[in-house]
C-alpha positions as CSV (number, residue, x, y, z in Angstrom):
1,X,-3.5,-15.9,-10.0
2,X,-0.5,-13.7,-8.7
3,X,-2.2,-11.4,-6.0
4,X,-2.9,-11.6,-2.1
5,X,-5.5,-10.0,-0.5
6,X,-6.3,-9.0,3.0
7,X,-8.9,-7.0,4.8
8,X,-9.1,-5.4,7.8
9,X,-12.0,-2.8,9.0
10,X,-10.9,0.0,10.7
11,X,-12.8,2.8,13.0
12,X,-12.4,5.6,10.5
13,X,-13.6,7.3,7.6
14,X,-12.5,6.5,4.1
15,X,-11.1,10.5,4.5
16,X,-8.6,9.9,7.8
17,X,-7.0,6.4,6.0
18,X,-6.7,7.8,2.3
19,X,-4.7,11.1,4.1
20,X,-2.7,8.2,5.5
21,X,-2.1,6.0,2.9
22,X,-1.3,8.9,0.1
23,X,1.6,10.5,2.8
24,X,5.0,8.3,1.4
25,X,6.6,9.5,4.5
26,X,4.1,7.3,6.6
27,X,4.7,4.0,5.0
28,X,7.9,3.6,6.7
29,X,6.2,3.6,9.5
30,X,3.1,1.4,8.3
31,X,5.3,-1.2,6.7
32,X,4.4,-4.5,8.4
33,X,7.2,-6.6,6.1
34,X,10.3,-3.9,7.4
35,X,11.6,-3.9,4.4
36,X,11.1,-0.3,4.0
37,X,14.0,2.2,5.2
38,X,14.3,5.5,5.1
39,X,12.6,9.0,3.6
40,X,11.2,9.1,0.4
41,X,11.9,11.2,-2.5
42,X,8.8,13.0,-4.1
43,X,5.8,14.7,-3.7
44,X,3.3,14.0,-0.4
45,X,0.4,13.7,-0.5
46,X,0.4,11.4,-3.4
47,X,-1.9,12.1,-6.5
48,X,-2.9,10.4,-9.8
49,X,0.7,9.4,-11.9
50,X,2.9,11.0,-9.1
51,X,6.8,9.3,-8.8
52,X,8.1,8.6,-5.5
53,X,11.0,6.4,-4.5
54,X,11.8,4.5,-0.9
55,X,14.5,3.8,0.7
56,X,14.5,-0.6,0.8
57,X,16.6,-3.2,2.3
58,X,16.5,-7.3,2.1
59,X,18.7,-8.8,4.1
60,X,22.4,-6.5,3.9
61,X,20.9,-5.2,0.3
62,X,19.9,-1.4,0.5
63,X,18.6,0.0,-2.7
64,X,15.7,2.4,-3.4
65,X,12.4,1.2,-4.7
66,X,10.9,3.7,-7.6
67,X,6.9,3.9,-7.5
68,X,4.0,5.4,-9.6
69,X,0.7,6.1,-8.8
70,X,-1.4,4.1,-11.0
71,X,-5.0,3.9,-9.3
72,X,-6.5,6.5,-8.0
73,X,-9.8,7.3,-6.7
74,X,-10.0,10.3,-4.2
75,X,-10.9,9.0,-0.7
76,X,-11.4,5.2,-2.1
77,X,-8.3,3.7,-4.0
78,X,-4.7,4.0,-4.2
79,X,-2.2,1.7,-5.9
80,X,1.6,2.2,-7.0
81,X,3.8,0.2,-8.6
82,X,7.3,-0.3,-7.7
83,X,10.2,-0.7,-10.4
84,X,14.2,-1.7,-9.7
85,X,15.9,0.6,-12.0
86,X,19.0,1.7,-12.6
87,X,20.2,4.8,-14.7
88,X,16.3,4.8,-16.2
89,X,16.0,1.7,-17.3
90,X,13.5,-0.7,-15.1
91,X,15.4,-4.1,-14.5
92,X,12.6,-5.8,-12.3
93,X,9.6,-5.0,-10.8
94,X,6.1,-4.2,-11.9
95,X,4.5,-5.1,-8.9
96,X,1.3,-3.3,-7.4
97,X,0.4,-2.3,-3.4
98,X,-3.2,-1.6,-4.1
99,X,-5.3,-0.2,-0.9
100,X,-9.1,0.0,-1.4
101,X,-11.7,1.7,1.0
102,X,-14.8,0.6,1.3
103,X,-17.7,1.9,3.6
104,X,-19.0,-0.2,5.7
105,X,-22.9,-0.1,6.5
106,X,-24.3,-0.1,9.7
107,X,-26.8,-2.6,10.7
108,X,-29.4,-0.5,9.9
109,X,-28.7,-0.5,6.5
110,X,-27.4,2.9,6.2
111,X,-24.1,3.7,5.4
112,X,-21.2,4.0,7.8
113,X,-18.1,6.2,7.2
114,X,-19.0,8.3,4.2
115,X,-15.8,9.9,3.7
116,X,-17.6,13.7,4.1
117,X,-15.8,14.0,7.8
118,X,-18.4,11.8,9.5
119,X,-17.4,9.0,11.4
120,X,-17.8,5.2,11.0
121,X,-16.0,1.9,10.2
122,X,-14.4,1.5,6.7
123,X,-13.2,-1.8,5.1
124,X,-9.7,-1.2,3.9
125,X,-8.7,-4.2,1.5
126,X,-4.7,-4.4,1.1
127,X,-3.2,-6.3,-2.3
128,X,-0.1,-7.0,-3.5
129,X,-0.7,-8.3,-7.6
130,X,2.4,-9.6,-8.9
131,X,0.9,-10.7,-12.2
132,X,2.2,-7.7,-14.3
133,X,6.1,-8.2,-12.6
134,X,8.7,-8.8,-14.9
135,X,10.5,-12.0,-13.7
136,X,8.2,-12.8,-11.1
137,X,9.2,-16.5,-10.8
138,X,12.7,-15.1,-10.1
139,X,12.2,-12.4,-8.2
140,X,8.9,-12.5,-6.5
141,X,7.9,-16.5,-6.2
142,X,11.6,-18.0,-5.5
143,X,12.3,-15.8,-2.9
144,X,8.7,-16.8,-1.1
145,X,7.3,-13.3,-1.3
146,X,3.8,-14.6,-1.9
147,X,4.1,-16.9,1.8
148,X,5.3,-14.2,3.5
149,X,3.6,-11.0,2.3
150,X,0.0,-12.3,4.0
151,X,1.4,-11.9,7.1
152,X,3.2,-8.8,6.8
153,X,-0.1,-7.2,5.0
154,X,-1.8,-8.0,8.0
155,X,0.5,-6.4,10.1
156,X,0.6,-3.3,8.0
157,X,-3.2,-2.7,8.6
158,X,-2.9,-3.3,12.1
159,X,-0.5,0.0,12.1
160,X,-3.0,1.5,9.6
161,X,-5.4,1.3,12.0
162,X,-2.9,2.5,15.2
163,X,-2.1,5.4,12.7
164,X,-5.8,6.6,12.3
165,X,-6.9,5.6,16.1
166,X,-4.2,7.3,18.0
């Protein structure tokens, strides 16, 4: 299976993270791999389908990442997936950043952060799927992406977390 998955739960409402996570001019910031560089190009906040591109750098390489919205659930989902292209034509790529937001109860048994402005604690799971990239042996696997992208998820969702708490 090509995808990595971490989870984090944060103090905050499924609301406060999704504003977060659907502002391309926050991931910069958020970006726990620093590969990201740069403003984006495109609309904020994000919605369902929207294009954006990011500034991106490996190593002395700087290029621009282009990205759709392809999941999208107000408040509870957001995934994009980024494309290489050049003149319109995508050389590599296909790989989704996937966030998912997730309630969590209380011990009660009543629901936490309900998203309505409340407060509570919120399970925010963080995936990179590389199963739909084209090359991924190549570009993805070789290059130990899938070692290192654990860590630097995990560090993304610590920022996350900073974002929403201070």
């Amino acid at each position: 299976m090509r995808t990595i998955s971490v989870s984090r739960d944060i103090v905050a409402t499924p609301r406060e993270l999704f504003d977060v996570l659907r502002d391309p001019a926050r991931h910069a910031e958020l970006d726990g791999s620093g590969m990201l560089r740069g403003r984006p190009q495109g609309p904020s906040p994000l919605g369902p389908g929207d294009r954006f591109s990011m500034g991106m750098a490996q190593g002395r390489i700087a290029y621009r990442s282009v990205n759709v919205v392809v999941e999208y659930e107000k408040d509870r989902l957001i995934a994009w997936e980024t494309w290489g292209e050049l003149r319109g034509r995508r050389l590599v790529g296909g790989q989704r950043w996937r966030y998912e937001l997730t309630p969590v109860s209380g011990t009660d048994g009543t629901a936490g952060a309900d998203g309505d402005g409340g407060t509570g604690t919120t399970r925010v799971t963080h995936t990179f799927d590389w199963s739909r990239a084209r090359l991924p042996r190549l570009v993805v696997e070789l290059p130990g992406y899938p070692r290192r992208m654990g860590p630097a998820m995990t560090t993304t969702l610590e920022r996350l977390a900073s974002a929403v708490q201070g």
